[in-house]
PDB file of N, CA, C and O in Angstrom:
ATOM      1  N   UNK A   1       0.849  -1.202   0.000  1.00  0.00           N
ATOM      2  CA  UNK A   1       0.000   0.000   0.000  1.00  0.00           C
ATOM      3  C   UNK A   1       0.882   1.248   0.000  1.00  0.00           C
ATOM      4  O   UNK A   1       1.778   1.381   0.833  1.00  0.00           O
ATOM      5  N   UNK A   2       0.631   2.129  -0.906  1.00  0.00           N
ATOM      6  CA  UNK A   2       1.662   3.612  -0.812  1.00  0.00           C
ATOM      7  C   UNK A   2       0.890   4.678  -0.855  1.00  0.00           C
ATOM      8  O   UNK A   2       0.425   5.063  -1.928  1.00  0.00           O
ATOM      9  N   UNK A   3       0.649   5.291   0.282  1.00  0.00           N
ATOM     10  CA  UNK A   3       0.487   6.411   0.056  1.00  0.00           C
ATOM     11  C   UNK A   3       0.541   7.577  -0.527  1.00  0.00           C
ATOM     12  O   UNK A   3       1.757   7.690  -0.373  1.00  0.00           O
ATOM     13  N   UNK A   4       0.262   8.509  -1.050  1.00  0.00           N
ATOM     14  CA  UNK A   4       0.298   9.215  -2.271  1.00  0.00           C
ATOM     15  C   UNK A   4       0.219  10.786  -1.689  1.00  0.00           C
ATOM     16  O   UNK A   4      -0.941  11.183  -1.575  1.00  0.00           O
ATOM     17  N   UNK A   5       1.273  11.763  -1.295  1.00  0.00           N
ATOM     18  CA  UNK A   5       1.228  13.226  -0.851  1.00  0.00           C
ATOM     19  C   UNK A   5       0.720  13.694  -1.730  1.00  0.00           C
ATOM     20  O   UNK A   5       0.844  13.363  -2.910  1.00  0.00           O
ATOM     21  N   UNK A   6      -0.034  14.672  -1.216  1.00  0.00           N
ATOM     22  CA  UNK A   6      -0.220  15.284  -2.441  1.00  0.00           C
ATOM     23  C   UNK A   6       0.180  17.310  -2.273  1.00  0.00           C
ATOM     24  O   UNK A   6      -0.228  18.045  -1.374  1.00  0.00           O
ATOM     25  N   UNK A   7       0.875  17.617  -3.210  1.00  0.00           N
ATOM     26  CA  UNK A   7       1.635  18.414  -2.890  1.00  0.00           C
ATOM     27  C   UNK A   7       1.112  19.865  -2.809  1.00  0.00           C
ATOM     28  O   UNK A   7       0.362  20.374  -3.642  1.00  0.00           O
ATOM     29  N   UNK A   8       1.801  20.722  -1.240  1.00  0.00           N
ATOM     30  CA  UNK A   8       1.135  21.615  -1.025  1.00  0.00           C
ATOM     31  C   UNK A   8       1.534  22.668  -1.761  1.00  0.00           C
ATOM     32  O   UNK A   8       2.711  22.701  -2.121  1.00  0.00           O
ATOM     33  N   UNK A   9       0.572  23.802  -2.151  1.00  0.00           N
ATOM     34  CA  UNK A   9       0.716  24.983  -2.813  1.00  0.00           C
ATOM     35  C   UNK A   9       1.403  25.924  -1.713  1.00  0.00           C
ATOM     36  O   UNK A   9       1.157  25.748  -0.520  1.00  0.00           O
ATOM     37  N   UNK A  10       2.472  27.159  -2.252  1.00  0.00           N
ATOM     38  CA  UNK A  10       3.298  27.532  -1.510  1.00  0.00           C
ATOM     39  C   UNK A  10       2.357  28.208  -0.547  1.00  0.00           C
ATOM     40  O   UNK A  10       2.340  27.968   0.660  1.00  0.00           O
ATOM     41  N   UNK A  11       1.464  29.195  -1.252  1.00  0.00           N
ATOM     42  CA  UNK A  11       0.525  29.668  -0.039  1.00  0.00           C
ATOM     43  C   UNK A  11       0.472  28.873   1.157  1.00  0.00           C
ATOM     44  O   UNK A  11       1.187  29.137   2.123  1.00  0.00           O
ATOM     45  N   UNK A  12      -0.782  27.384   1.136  1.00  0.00           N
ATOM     46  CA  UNK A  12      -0.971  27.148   1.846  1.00  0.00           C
ATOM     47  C   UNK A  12       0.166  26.584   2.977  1.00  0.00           C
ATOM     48  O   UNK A  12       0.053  26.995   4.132  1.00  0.00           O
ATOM     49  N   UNK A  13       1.408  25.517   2.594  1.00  0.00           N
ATOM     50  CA  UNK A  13       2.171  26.043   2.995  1.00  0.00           C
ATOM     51  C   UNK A  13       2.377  26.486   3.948  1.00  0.00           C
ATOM     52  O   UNK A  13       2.391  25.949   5.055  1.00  0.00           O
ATOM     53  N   UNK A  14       2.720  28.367   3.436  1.00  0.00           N
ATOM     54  CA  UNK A  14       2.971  29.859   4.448  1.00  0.00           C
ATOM     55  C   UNK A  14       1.578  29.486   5.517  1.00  0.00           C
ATOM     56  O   UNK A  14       2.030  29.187   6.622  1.00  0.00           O
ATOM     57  N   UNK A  15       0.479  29.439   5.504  1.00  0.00           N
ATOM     58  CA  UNK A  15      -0.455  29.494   6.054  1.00  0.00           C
ATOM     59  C   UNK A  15      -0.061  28.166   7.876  1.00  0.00           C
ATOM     60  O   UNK A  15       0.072  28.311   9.091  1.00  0.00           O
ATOM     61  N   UNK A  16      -0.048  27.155   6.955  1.00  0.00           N
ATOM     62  CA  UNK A  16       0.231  26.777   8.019  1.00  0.00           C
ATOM     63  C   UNK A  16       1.527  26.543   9.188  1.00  0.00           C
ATOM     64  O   UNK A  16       1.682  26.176  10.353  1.00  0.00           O
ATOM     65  N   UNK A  17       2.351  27.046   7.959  1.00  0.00           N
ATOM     66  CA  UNK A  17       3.609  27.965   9.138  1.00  0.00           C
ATOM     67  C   UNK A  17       3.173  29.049  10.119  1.00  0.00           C
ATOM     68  O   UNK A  17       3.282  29.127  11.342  1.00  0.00           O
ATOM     69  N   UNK A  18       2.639  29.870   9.191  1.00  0.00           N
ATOM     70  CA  UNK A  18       2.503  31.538  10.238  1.00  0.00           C
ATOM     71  C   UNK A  18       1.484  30.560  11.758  1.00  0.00           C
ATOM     72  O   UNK A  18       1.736  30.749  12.948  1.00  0.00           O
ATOM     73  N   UNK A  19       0.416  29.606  11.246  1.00  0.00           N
ATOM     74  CA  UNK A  19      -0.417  29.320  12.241  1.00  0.00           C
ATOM     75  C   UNK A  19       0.106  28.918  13.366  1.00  0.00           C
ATOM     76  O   UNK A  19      -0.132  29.438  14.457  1.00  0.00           O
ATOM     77  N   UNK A  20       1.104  27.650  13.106  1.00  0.00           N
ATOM     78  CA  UNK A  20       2.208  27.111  14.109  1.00  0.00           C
ATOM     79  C   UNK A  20       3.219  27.619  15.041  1.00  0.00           C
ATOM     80  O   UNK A  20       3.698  27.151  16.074  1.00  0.00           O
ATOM     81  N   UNK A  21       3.449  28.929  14.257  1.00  0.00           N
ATOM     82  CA  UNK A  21       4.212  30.028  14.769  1.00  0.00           C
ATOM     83  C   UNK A  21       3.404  30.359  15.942  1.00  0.00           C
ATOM     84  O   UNK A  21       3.673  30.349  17.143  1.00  0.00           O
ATOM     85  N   UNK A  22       2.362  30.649  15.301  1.00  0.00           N
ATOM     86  CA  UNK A  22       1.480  31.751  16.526  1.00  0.00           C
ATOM     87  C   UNK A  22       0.893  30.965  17.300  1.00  0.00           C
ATOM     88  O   UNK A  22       0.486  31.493  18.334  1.00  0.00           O
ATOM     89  N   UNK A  23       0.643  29.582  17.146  1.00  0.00           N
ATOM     90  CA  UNK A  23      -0.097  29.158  18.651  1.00  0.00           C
ATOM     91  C   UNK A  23       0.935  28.936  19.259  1.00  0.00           C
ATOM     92  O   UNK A  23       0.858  29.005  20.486  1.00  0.00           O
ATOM     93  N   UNK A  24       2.779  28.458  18.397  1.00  0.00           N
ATOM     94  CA  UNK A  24       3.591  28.498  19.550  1.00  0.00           C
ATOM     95  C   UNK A  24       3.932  29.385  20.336  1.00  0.00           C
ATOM     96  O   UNK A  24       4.098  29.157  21.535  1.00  0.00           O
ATOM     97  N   UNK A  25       4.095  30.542  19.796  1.00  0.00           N
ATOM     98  CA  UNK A  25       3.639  32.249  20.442  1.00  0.00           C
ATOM     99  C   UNK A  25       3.347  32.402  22.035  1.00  0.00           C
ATOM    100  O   UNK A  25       3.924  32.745  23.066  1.00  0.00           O
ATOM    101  N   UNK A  26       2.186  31.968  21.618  1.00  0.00           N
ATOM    102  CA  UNK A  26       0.948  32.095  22.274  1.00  0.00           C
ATOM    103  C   UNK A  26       1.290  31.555  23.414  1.00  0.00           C
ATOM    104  O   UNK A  26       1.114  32.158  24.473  1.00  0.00           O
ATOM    105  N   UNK A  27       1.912  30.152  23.343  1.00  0.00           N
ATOM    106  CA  UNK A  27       1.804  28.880  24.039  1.00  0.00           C
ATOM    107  C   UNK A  27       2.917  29.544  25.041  1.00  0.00           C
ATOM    108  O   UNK A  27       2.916  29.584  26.271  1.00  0.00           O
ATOM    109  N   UNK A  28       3.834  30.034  24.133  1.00  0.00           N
ATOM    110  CA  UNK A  28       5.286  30.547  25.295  1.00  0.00           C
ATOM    111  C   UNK A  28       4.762  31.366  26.276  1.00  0.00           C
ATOM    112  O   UNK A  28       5.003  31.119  27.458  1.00  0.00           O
ATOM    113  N   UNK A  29       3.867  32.594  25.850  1.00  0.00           N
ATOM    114  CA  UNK A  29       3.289  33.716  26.043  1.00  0.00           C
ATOM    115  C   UNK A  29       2.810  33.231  27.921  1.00  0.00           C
ATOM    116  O   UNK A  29       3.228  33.517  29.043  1.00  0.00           O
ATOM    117  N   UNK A  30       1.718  32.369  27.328  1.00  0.00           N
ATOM    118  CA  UNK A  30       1.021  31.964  28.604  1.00  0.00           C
ATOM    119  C   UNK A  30       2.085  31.205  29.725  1.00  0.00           C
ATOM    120  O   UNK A  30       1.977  31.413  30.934  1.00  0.00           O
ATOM    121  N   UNK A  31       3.260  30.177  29.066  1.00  0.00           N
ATOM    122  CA  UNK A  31       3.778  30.132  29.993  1.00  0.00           C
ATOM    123  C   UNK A  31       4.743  31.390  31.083  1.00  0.00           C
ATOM    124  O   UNK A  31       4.992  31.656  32.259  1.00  0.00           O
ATOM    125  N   UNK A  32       4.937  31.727  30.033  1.00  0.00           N
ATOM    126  CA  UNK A  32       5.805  33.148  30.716  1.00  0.00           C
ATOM    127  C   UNK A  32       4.246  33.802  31.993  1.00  0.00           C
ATOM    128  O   UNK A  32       4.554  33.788  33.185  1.00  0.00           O
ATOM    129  N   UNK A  33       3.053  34.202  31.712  1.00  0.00           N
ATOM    130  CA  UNK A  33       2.418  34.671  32.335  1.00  0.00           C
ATOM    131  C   UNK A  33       2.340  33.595  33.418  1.00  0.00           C
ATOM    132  O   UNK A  33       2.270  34.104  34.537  1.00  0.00           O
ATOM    133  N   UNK A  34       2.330  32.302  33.420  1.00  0.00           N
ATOM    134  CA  UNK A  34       1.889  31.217  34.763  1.00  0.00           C
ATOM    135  C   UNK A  34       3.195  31.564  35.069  1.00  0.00           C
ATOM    136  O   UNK A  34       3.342  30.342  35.024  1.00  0.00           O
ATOM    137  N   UNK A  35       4.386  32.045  35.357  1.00  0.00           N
ATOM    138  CA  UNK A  35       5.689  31.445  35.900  1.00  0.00           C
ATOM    139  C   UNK A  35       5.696  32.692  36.682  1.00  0.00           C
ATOM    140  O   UNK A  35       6.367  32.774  37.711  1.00  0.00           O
ATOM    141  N   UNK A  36       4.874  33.810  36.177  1.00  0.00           N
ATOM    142  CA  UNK A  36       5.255  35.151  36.584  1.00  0.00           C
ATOM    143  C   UNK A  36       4.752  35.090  37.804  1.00  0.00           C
ATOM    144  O   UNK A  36       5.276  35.219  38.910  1.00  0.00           O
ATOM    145  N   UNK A  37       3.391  34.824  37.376  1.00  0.00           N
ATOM    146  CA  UNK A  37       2.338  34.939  38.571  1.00  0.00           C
ATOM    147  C   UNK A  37       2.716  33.574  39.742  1.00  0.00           C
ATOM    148  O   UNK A  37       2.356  33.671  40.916  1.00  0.00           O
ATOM    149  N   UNK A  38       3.297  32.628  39.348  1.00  0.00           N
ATOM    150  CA  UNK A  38       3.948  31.579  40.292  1.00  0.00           C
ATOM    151  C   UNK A  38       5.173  32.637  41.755  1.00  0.00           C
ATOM    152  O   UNK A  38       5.264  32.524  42.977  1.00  0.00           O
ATOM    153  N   UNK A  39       5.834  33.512  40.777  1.00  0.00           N
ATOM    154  CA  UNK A  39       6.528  34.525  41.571  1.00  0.00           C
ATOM    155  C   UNK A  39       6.208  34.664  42.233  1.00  0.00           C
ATOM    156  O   UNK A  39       6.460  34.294  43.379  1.00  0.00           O
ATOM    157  N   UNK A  40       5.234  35.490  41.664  1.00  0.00           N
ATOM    158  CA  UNK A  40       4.139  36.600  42.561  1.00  0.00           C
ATOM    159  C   UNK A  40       3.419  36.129  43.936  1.00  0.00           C
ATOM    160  O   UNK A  40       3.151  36.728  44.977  1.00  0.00           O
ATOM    161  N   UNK A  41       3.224  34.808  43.493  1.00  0.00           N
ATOM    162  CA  UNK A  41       2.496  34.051  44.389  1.00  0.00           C
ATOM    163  C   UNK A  41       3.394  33.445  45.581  1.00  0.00           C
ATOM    164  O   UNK A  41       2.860  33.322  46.683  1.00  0.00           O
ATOM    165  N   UNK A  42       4.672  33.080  45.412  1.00  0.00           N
ATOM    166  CA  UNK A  42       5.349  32.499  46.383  1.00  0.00           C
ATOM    167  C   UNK A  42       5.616  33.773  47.376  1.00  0.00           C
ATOM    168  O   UNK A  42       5.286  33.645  48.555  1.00  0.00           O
ATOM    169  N   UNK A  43       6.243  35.079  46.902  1.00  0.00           N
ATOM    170  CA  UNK A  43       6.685  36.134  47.333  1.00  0.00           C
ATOM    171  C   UNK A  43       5.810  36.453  48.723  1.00  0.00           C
ATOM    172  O   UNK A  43       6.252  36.614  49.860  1.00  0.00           O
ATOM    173  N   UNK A  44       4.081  36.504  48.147  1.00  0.00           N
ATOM    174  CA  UNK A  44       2.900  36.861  48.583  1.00  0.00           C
ATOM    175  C   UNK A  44       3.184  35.717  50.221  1.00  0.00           C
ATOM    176  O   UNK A  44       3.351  36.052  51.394  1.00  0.00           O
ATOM    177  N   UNK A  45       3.140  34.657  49.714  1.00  0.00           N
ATOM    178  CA  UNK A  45       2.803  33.537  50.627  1.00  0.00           C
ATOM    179  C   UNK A  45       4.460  33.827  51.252  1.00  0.00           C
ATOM    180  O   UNK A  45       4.253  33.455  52.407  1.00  0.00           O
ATOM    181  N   UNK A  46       5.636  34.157  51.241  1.00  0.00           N
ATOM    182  CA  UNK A  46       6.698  34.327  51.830  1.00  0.00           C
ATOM    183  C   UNK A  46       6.812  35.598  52.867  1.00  0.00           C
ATOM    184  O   UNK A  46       7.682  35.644  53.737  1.00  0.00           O
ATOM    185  N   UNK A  47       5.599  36.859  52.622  1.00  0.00           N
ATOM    186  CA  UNK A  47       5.879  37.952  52.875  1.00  0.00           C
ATOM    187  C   UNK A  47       4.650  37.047  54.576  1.00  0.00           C
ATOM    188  O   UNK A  47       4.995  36.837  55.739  1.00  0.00           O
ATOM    189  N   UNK A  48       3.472  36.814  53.967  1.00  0.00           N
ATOM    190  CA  UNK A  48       2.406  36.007  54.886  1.00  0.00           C
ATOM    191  C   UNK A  48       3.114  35.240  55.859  1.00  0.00           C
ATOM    192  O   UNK A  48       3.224  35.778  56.960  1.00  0.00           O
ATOM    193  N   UNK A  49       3.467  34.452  55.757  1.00  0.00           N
ATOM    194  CA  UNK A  49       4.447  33.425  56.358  1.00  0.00           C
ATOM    195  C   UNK A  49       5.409  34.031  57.540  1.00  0.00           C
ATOM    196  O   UNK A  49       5.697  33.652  58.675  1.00  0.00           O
ATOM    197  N   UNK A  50       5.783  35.210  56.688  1.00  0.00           N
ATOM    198  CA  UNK A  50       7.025  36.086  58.131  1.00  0.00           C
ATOM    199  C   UNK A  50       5.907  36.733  59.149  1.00  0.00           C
ATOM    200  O   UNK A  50       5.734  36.611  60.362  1.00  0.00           O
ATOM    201  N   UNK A  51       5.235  37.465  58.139  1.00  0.00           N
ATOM    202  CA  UNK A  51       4.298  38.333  58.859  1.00  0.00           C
ATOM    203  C   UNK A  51       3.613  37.429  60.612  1.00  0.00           C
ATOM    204  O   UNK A  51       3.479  37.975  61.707  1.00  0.00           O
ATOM    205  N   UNK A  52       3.367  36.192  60.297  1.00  0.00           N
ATOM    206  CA  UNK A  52       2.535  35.189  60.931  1.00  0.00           C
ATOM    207  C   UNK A  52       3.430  34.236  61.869  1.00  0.00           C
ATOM    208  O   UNK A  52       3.039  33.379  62.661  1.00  0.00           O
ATOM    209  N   UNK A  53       4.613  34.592  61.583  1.00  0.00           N
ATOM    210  CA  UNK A  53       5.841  33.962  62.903  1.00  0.00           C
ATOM    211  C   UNK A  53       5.890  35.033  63.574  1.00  0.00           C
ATOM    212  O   UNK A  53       5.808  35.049  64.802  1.00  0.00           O
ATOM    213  N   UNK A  54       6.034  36.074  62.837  1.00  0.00           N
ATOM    214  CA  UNK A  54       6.242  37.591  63.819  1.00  0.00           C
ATOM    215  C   UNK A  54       5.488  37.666  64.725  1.00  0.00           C
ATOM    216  O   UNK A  54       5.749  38.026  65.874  1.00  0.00           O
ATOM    217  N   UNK A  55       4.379  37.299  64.246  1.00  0.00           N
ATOM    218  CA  UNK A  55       3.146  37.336  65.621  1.00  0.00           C
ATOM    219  C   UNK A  55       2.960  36.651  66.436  1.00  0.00           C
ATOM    220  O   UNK A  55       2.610  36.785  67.608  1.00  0.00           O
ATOM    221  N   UNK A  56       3.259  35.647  65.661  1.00  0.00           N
ATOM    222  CA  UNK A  56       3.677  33.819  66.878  1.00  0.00           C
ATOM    223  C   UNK A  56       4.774  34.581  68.319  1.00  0.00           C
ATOM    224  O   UNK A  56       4.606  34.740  69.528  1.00  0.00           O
ATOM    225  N   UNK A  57       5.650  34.818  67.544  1.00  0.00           N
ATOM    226  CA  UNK A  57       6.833  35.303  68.296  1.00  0.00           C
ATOM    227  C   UNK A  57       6.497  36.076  69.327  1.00  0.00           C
ATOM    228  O   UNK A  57       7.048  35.924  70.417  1.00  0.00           O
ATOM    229  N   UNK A  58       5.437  37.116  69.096  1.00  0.00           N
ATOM    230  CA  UNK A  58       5.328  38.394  69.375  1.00  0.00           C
ATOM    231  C   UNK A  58       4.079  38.287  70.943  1.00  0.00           C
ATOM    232  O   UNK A  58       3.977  38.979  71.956  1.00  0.00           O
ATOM    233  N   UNK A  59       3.256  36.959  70.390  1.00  0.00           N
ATOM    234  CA  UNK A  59       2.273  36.386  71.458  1.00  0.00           C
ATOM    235  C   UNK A  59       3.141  35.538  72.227  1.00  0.00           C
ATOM    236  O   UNK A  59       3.253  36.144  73.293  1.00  0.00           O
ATOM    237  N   UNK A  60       3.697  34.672  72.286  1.00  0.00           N
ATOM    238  CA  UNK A  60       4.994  33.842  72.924  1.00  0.00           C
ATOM    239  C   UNK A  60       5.950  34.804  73.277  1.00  0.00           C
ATOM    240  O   UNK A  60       6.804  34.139  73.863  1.00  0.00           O
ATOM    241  N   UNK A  61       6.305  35.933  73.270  1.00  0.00           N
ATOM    242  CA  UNK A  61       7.219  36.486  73.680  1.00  0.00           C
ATOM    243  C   UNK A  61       6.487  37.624  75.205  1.00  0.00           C
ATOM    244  O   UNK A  61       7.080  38.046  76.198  1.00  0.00           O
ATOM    245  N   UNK A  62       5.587  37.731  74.941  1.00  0.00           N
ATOM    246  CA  UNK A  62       4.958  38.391  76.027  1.00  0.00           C
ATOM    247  C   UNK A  62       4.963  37.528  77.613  1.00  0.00           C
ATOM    248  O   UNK A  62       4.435  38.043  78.598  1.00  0.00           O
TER     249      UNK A  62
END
């Protein structure tokens, strides 16, 4: 059995390059935004965390 390509026109082609491009784009895009906000988020929960020994400390120290 042989399969038979059948051959793409240059347009289409370009078309489905530029597409591949851009959902990979895209795809980077969003990871960059989850990694940011992963930051953001540890920082948040690091700043919480001190804040909440301080007080531990601060009730135990009395």
């Amino acid at each position: 059995m042989r399969v038979v390509n059948m051959k793409r026109s240059r347009t289409e082609v370009g078309r489905w390059r530029m597409l591949r491009q851009a959902g990979r784009r895209k795809a980077r895009w969003l990871e960059g935004q989850s990694r940011r906000n992963m930051r953001i988020h540890t920082i948040r929960k690091c700043i919480f965390n001190r804040q909440r020994n301080s007080l531990l400390f601060a009730i135990h120290g009395v």
